[in-house]
N, C-alpha and C positions, 0 to 999 in steps of 0.2 A: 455608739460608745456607752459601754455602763458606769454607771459611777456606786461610790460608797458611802453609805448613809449610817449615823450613830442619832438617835435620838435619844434622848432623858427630859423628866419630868420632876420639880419639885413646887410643893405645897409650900406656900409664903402667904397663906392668911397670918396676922397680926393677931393678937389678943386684945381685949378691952381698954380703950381709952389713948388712941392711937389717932390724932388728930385725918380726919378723911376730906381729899379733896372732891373738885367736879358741883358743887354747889356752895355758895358764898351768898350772905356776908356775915355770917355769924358764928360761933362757938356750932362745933360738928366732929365728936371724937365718937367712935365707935364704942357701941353699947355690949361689945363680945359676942354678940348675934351675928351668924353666918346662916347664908344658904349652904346647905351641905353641898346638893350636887352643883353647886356653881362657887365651888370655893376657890380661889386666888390661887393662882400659877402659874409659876414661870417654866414655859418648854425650850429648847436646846435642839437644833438639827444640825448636825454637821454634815455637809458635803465635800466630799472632794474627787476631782474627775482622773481618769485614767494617766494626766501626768502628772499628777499629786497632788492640783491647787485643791486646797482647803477652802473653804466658806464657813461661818458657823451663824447661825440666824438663832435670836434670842427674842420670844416674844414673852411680852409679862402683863400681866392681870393688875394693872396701877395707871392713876390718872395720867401720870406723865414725868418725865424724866429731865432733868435740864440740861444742859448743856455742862457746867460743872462737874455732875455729876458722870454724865457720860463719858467724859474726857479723863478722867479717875478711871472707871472703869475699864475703857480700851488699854490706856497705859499700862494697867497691871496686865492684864491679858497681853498685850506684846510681852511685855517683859517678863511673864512666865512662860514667853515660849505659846501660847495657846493660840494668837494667829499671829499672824506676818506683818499685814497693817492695817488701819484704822478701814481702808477699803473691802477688807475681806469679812466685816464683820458690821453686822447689823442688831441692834436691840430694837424691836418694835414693842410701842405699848398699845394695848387695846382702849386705852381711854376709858376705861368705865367708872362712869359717879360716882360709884359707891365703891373706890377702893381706896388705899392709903395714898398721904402727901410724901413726896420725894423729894429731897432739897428743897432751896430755898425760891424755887421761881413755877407757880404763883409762892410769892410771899406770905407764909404761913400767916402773921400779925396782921398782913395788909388784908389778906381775906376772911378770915377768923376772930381776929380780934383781940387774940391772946397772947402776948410774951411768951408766953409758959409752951404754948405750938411750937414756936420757934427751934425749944430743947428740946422737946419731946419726937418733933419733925425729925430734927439733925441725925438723932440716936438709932432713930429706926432706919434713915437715909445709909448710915452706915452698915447695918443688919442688912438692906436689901442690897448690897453693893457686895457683901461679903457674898450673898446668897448667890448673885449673879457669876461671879466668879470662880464660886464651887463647883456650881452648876456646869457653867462650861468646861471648868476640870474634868469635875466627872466623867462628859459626855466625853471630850475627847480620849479617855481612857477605855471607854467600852469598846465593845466588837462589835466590828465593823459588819455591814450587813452590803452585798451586792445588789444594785439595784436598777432596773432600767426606768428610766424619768418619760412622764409624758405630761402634755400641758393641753388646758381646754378650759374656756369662759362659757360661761352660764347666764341664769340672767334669777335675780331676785326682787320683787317691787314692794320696798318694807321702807323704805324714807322717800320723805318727801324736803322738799327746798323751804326752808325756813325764811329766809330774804325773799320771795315767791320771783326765784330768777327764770324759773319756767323748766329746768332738769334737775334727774336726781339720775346719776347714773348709775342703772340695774346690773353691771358687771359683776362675775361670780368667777374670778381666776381662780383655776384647781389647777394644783402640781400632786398629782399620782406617782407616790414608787412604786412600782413592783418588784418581788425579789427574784431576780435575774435566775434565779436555780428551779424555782416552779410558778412563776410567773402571778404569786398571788399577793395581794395589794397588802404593803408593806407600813405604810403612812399616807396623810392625804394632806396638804397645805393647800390654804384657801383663803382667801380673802373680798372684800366688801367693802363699802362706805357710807358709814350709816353711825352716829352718837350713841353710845351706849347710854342711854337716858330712860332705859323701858324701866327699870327698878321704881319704885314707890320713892321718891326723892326725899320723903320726910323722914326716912327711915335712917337710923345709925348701924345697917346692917351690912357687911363687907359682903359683894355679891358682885360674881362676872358679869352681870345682866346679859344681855342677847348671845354675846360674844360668844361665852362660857357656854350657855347655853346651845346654841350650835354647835359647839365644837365636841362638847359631850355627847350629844344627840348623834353625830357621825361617826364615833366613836364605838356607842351604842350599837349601832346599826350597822356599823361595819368590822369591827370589832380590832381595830387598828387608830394608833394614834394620829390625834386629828389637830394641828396649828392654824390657830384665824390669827390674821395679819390687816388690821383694820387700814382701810384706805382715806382718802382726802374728803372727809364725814366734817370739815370745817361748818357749813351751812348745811350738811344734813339733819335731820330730827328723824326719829323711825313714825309711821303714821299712827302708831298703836304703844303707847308710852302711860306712864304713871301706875302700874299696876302688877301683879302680876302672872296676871294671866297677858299682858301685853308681852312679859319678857317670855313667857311662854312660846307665843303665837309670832313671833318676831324670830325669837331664836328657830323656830321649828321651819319655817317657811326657809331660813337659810339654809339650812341643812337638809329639807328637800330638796333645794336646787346642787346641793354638793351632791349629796347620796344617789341623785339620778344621773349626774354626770357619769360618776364612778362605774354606776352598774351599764350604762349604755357604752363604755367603754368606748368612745368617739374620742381619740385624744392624739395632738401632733408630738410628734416623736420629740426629743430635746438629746442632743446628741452631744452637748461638751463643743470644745473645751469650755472651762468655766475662763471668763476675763471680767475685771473688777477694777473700775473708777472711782474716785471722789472729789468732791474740791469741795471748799468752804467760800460764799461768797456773804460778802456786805452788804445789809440793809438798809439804806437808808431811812433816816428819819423828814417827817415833814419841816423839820426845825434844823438849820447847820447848829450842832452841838460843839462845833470848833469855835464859833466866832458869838464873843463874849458878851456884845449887846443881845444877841437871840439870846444868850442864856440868863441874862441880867431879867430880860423881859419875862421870860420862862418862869424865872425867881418871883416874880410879883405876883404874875399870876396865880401860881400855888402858895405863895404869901397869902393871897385874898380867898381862897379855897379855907385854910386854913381861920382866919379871920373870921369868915362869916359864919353866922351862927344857924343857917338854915342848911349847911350843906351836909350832906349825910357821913356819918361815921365809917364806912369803908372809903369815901374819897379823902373825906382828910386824911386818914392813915397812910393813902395812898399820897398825897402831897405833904403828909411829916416827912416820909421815906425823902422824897425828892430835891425837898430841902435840905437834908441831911447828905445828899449824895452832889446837891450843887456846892453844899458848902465845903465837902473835903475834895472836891472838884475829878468828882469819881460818877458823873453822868455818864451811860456808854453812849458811842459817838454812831454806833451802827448796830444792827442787827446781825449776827453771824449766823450762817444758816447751811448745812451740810445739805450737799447731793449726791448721790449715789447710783451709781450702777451696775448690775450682777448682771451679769450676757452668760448663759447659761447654756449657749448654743439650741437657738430654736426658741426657743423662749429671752425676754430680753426682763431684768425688775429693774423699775427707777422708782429709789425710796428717798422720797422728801421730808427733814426734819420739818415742824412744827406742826401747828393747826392749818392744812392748807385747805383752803376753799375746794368745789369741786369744779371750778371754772377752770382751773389749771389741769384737772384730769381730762374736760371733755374737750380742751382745747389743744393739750397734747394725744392725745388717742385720735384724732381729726387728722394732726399733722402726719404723724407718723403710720406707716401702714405695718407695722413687723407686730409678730404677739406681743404684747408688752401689758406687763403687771402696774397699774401705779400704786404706789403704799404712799401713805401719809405718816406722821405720828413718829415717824424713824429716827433712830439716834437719840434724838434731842428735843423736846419742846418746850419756846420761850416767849411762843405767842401764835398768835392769829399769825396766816400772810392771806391776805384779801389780794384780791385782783382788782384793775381798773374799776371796773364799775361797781365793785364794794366802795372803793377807797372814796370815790369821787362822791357820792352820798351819803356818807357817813353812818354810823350807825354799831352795834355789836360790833363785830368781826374787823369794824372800820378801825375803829379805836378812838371814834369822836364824837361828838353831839353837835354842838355849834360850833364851837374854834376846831377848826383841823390843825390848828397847832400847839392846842393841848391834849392831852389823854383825856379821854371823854368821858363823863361820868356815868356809873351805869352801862361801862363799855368793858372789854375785854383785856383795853389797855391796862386799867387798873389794876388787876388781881395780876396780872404778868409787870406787871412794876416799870412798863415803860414809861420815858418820861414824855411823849409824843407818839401820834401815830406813826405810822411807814408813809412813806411819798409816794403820792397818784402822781402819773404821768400827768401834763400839761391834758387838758380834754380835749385839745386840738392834734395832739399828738398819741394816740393811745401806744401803749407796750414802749414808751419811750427808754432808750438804753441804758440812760443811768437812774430808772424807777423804780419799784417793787417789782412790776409785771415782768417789762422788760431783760430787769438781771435774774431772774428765774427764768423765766424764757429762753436767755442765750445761755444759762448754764445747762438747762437739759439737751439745748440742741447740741452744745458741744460734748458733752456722754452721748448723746445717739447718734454722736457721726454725721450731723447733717446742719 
């Protein structure tokens, strides 16, 4: 079966003094320096298969997108008619460090340190939401190009496990169109798992790091537009970072591995029809956020954060917030977390909102034996989700230090404005049903059918 493909492209680099997330905890606005060839952009692929389902896939060059925000987004997009429903559409962000803040989660103030982020955040939030929107207009108004779809993994060894959990999975999903009239390669989408954190981190300079850089580089090389769709890079680091001749040598090795896929032409057919799931499930917190004495306790604790006079200035900001949000009794009670699935016939993608660990990728790719993409970073990101054995020793990703039932200092939870980690299973019970592991677990098995 062939399907029909519209891509577009728009440049949404910022100008100077545009508050930038992906490093904290201090004052970090963009100094109007750009890498040229790795400047900031948002791509647009529409699909749709021979009985007219539509897909439109939006990947963009920004830290991360929240949930607020995304939910704005789709809405207007349904209600211009641009897709059907929130299932049929995906925004992936590439995460990279050195791009601009979107909304309000991380917490402009709580990471930054300035009021003044806050407005400046908001203003631009609305610019990229407008952009996103255009963007998909656009696309959806272009000419349509025939295309037959093919799918094939690779392998890239550019990150390593930062927790040292002992993997960094090497997978390099290619999705090849060719155009069905002369058979010559149309677009190329690809994807990886791996922190955009090669960029120089000291720098105020807006730059796709690795990302951009590979995806330019296939580009380059093959002279057809190229979409990276960053995977579950929760705990990845790239092994080659701070520099850049790292983002060089990082981006480049990816796009060997695309570039040689493409030209060895080894790829499984992908035949349609397209079918598209979602659901949103509940996160729990380590803390019941319902019942008043946990939150009474909760209150003292970030009372005492505040109090003491050795505790550093992003955590207090981070427990002014808390207090503030126990006192109009506007704590959230759970974590909402989008999952998704594009079955594309032949190929299957399951794209998970937040920051997920890669322990969710090698522990679904295990289960399940069909082709299957995992993306991370999708929709929406409002935090870390660590798996069992993050959760259970705490740390980054965990969202704790000593109390697992506070947001931990120096942890992740902070800058994402949670007021508590997420719940590890019992340790006697791992992947437990009503736990982080576990309700991500039965949410993907019930998308893959199994």
């Amino acid at each position: 079966m062939s399907f029909t493909m519209r891509i577009e492209s728009v440049d949404h680099t910022p100008g100077a003094g545009i508050p930038m997330g992906g490093y904290g905890w201090s004052e970090r606005r963009s100094d109007g320096s750009v890498v040229e060839a790795r400047r900031l952009r948002a791509q647009c692929a529409v699909l749709a298969d021979a009985t007219g389902h539509v897909v439109v896939l939006v990947r963009a060059d920004v830290i991360s997108v929240p949930r607020a925000v995304y939910l704005t987004i789709v809405a207007r997009l349904v209600s211009a008619g641009l897709v059907t429903s929130a299932a049929d559409f995906v925004l992936a962000q590439s995460h990279t460090h050195n791009g601009p803040m979107v909304g309000r989660v991380p917490d402009p103030y709580v990471l930054l340190g300035n009021e003044d982020d806050v407005a400046l955040t908001d203003a631009f939030t609305a610019e990229f939401a407008d952009v996103i929107v255009s963007l998909v207009t656009r696309t959806r108004a272009a000419a349509p190009v025939e295309v037959i779809l093919g799918h094939a993994e690779g392998q890239a060894y550019i990150a390593a496990n930062r927790e040292q959990l002992g993997w960094a999975p090497p997978d390099v999903p290619v999705l090849v169109a060719r155009r069905a009239s002369d058979g010559a390669v149309h677009a190329v989408l690809f994807g990886h798992a791996c922190h955009p954190v090669c960029h120089p981190y000291a720098t105020k300079t807006f730059d796709a790091d690795h990302c951009g850089r590979a995806a330019a580089e296939v580009t380059r090389r093959l002279g057809v537009p190229a979409l990276f769709f960053q995977g579950a890079a929760g705990d990845l680091n790239p092994v080659s970072m701070g520099s850049e001749s790292a983002v060089r040598l990082t981006g480049d090795q990816l796009a060997d591995s695309v570039v040689a896929m493409v030209r060895n032409n080894a790829f499984l057919p992908v035949n349609g029809p397209i079918r598209t799931a979602a659901e949103t499930i509940e996160l729990p917190f380590s803390v019941d956020l319902t019942d008043a004495a946990a939150v009474d306790l909760l209150r003292r604790k970030y009372q005492q954060r505040v109090d003491t006079s050795g505790t550093n200035a992003g955590a207090r900001r981070h427990a002014e917030r808390m207090l503030e949000l126990i006192g109009r009794n506007a704590l959230p009670r759970s974590l909402p977390m989008t999952v998704q699935r594009l079955d594309l016939g032949g190929l299957t993608v399951l794209a998970l909102a937040h920051e997920v660990v890669s322990g969710y990728h090698v522990g679904t790719k295990d289960r399940y034996g069909k082709p299957l993409w995992f993306m991370a970073y999708a929709n929406h990101v409002d935090a870390y989700v660590a798996a069992d054995d993050l959760l259970w020793r705490g740390g980054y990703a965990a969202g704790w230090k000593d109390d697992d039932k506070i947001a931990g200092i120096d942890t992740a939870a902070l800058s994402y404005l949670l007021p508590a980690p997420l719940r590890a299973s019992p340790r006697d019970h791992p992947g437990a049903p009503d736990c982080t592991e576990g309700l991500v677990n039965a949410a993907i098995a019930r998308l893959l059918g199994s």
